[in-house]
C-alpha positions in Angstrom: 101.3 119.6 55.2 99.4 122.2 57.2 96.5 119.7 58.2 99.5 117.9 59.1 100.7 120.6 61.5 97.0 121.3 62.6 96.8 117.8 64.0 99.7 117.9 65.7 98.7 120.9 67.5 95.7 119.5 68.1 97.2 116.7 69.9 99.6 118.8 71.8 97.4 121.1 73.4 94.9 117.9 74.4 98.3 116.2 76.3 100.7 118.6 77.7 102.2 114.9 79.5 102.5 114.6 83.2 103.5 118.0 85.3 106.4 118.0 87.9 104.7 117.4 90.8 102.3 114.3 88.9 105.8 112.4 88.6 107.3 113.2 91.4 103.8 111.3 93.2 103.9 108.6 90.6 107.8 107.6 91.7 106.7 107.4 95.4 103.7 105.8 94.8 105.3 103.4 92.7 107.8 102.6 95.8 105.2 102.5 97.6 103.8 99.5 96.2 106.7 97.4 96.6 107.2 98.0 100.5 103.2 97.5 101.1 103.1 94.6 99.0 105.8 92.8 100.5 104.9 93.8 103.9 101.7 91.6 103.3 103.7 88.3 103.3 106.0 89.2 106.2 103.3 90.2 108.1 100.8 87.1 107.5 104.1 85.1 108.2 104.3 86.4 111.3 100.8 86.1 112.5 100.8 82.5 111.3 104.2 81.8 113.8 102.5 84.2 116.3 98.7 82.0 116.0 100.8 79.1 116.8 102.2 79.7 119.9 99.4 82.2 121.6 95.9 83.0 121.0 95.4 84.0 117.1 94.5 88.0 116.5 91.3 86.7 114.5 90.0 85.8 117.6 91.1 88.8 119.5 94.9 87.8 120.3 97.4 90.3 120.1 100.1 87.8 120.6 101.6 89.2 117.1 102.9 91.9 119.4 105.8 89.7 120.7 106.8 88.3 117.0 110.0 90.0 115.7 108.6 88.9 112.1 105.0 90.9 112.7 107.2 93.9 113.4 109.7 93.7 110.4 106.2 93.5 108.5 105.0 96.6 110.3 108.2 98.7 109.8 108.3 97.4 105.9 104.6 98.5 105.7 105.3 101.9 107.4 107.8 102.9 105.2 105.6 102.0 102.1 103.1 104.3 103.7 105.6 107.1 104.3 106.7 107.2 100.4 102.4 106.9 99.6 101.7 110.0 102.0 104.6 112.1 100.2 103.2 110.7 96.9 99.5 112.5 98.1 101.1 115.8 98.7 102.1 116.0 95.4 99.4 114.3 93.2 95.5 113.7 93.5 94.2 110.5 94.8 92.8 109.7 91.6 96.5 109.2 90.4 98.3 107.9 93.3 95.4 105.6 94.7 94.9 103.1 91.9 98.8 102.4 91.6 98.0 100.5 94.7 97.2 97.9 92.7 101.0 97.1 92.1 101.3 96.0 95.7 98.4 93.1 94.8 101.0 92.1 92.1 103.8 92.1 94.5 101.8 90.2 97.3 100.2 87.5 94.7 103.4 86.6 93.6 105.5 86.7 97.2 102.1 84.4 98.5 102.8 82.1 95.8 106.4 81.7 96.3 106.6 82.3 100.4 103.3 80.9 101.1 102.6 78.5 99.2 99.1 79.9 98.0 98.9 79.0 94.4 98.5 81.9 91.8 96.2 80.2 88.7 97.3 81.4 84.9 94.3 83.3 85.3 95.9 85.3 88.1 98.7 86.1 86.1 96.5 87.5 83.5 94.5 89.6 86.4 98.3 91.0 86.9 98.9 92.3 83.7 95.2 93.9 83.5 95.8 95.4 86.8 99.2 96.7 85.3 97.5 98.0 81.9 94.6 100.0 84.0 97.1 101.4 85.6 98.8 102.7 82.8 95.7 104.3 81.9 95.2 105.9 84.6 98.7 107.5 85.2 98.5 108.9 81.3 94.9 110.6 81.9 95.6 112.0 85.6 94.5 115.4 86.4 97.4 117.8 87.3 97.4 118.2 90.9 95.1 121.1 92.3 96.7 124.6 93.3 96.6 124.8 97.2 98.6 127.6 99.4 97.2 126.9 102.7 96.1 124.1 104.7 92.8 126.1 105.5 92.0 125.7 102.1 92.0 122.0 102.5 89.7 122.6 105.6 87.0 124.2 104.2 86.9 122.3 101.1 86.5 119.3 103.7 83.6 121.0 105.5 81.7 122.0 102.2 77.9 120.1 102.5 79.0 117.2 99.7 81.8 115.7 101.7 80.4 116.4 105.0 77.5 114.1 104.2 79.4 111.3 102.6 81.7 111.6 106.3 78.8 111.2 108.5 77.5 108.5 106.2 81.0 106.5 106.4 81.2 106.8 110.0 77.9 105.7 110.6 78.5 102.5 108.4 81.4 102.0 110.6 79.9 101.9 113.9 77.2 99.6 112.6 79.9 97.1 111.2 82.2 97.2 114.2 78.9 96.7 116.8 76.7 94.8 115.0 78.5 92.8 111.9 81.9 92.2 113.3 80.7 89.9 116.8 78.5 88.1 114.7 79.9 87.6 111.2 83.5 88.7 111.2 84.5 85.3 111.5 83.1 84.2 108.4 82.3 87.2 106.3 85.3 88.7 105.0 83.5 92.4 104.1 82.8 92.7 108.1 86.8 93.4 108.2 87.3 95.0 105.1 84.5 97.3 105.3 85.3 98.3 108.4 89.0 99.2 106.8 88.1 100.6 103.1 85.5 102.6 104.6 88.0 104.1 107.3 90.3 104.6 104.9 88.7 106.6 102.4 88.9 109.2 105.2 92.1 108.4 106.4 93.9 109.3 102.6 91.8 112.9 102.7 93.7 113.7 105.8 97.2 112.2 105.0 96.7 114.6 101.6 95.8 117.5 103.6 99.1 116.9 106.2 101.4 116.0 102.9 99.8 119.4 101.2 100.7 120.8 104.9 104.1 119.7 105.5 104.8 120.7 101.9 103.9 124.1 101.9 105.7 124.1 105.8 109.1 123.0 103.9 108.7 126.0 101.2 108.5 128.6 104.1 105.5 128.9 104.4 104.3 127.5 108.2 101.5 125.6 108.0 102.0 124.1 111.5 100.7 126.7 113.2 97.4 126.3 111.9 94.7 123.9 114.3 93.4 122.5 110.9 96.7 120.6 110.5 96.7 119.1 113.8 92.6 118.1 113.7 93.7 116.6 110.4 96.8 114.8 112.1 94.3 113.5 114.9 91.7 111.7 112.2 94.6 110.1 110.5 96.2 108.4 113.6 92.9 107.3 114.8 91.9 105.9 111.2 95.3 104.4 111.0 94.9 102.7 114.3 91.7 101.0 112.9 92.5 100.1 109.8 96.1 98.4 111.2 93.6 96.7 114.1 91.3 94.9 111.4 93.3 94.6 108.6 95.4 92.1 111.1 92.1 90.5 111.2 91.6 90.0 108.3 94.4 88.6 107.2 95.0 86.1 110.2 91.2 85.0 109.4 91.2 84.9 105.2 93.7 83.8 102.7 96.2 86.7 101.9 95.0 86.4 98.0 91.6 87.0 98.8 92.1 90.1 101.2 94.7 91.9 99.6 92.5 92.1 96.3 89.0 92.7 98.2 90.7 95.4 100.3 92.3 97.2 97.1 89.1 97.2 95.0 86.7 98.9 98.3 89.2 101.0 99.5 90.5 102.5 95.5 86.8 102.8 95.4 85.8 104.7 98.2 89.2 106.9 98.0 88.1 108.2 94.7 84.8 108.8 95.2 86.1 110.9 98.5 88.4 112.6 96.3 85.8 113.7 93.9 83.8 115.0 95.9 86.5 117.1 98.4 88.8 118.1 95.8 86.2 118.1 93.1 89.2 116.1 90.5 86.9 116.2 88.0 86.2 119.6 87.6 89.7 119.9 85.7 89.0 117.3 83.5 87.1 116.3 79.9 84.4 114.1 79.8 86.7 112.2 77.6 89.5 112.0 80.3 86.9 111.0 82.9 85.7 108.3 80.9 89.0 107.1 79.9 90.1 106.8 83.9 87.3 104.8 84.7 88.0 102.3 81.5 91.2 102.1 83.6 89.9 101.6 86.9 87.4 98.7 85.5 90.6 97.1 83.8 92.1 97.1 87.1 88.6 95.6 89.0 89.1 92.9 86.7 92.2 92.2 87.0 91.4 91.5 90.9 88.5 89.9 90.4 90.9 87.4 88.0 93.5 86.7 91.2 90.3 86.6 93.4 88.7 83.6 91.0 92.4 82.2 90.5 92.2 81.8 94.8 88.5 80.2 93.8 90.2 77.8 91.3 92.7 76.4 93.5 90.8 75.6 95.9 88.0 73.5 93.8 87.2 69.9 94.0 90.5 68.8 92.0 92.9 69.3 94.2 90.9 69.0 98.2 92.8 65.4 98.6 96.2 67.1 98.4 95.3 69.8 100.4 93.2 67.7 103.2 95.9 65.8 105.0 97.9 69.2 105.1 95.4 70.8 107.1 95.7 74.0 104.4 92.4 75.8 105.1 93.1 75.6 108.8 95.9 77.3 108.3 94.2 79.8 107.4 91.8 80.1 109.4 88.6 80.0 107.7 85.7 78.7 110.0 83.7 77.3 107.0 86.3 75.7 105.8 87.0 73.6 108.7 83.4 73.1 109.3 83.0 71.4 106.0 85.9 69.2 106.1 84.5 67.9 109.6 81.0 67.1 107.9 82.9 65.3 105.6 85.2 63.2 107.7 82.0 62.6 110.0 
């Protein structure tokens, strides 16, 4: 009976379950996940009725502008991001980042049904891993870091570490945007996504420090008359700006279940590894919990690597007669594609 009691002590004080603020992050970032992923379709709908009519934004176009459809995707999108940025002021990016994967669920199904873009059993199995790492990750989180001032956020982003991975991410940016993108954008989907995981590692840094702002503004205690907040409002709206301006390439360019899964996997990546190294996550945390979190994350990789294959699979050898006389991979505007089916009709 008392080893009995001992071991349930012992489990106790390893899992004191998910603080206040963890849930409160996990709700919104669960909601989250449902507007952004539905926001995919609308929006790719849109671009596809805009491309029609006017000159297609993965050429340059910005015809999109004048779609009503684009813009219900946009607002739909915009309120997913609202509930993720109020999910970052209350738990750490290592939490609320992965549950991002939801919104590849959402979006592989609402492609399949809306679009037409055939989700393989195998995708349906890469749903339910990305689901179960997940899981994981929500029971292991750290608890959210104590912060009482925005300036607290500002020197932990000027500390050597994460100054050096900045300089390194915005250098990989230019070199994408002026050397990759003109060249290869049009047939090398990581020129686009790059451009946007890369951005957006930084991006989700700021949006925390402005939630952790905003936050501690609506407690009483004014955060807004700090410059920190407003030079961390400035990065966000010009990485938002980018990442909205290529992402719409991307997906007028590539096949919706191909760049919502890419996108997740670089972006998750580079978020965490941001996080680590600014808010130092894993300083709170076992080696056990660590390691368990990153069994997680791996289940969700391979879940998306599942739905990327699925895309893979349906568009083999079996089923090109089908899909020639529609004129499918035009549609989506994928340059090799169309090369190869003129080679063969020539």
């Amino acid at each position: 009976m008392a080893m009995e009691e001992v071991i349930h002590h012992s489990w106790r004080d390893s899992y004191r379950g998910m603080s206040s603020d963890n849930v409160k992050g996990l709700v919104l970032a669960l909601s989250s996940s449902l507007f952004i992923g539905a926001s995919f379709i609308v929006k790719k709908k849109g671009l596809k009725k805009a491309g029609a009519t006017g000159v297609r934004a993965g050429v340059g176009g910005y015809s999109y502008l004048y779609e009503p459809l684009w813009w219900v995707g946009m607002i739909t999108m915009i309120v997913g991001e609202i509930a993720n940025f109020a999910a970052y002021a209350f738990a750490p990016a290592i939490l609320v980042t992965p549950l991002g994967a939801l919104s590849i669920i959402i979006s592989a199904v609402l492609a399949h049904i809306m679009l037409k873009e055939k989700l393989h059993i195998f995708g349906i199995l890469g749903c339910i891993l990305c689901v179960v790492g997940s899981t994981t990750i929500v029971l292991h989180a750290p608890q959210e870091r104590a912060i009482e001032s925005v300036k607290e956020v500002w020197d932990l982003a000027t500390e050597p570490g994460f100054l050096l991975y900045a300089s390194m991410v915005i250098a990989a940016v230019f070199v994408l945007i002026f050397r990759f993108v003109p060249q290869y954008g049009q047939t090398h989907i990581m020129c686009y996504i790059g451009v946007c995981s890369l951005v957006g590692s930084l991006s989700v840094m700021s949006v925390k420090a402005i939630g952790i702002a905003l936050k501690l503004t609506l407690s009483g205690m004014n955060q807004l008359i700090y410059p920190q907040t407003w030079a961390f409002t400035t990065v966000v709206i010009l990485c938002v700006l980018t990442q909205m301006n290529y992402l719409n390439k991307a997906l007028d360019t590539f096949n919706t279940a191909v760049v919502s899964p890419i996108y997740y996997v670089m972006f998750t990546s580079l978020t965490i590894l941001a996080s680590v190294i600014m808010f130092k996550d894993w300083d709170r945390q076992s080696p056990t919990q660590i390691v368990t979190e990153m069994c997680g994350f791996v289940t969700i990789l391979s879940g998306t690597f599942l739905l990327h294959r699925t895309k893979d699979m349906t568009d083999g050898p079996a089923p090109l007669p089908v899909r020639l006389p529609k004129h499918a991979d035009e549609d989506e505007g994928i340059p090799l594609r169309r090369q190869e089916t003129a080679s063969r009709s020539t």
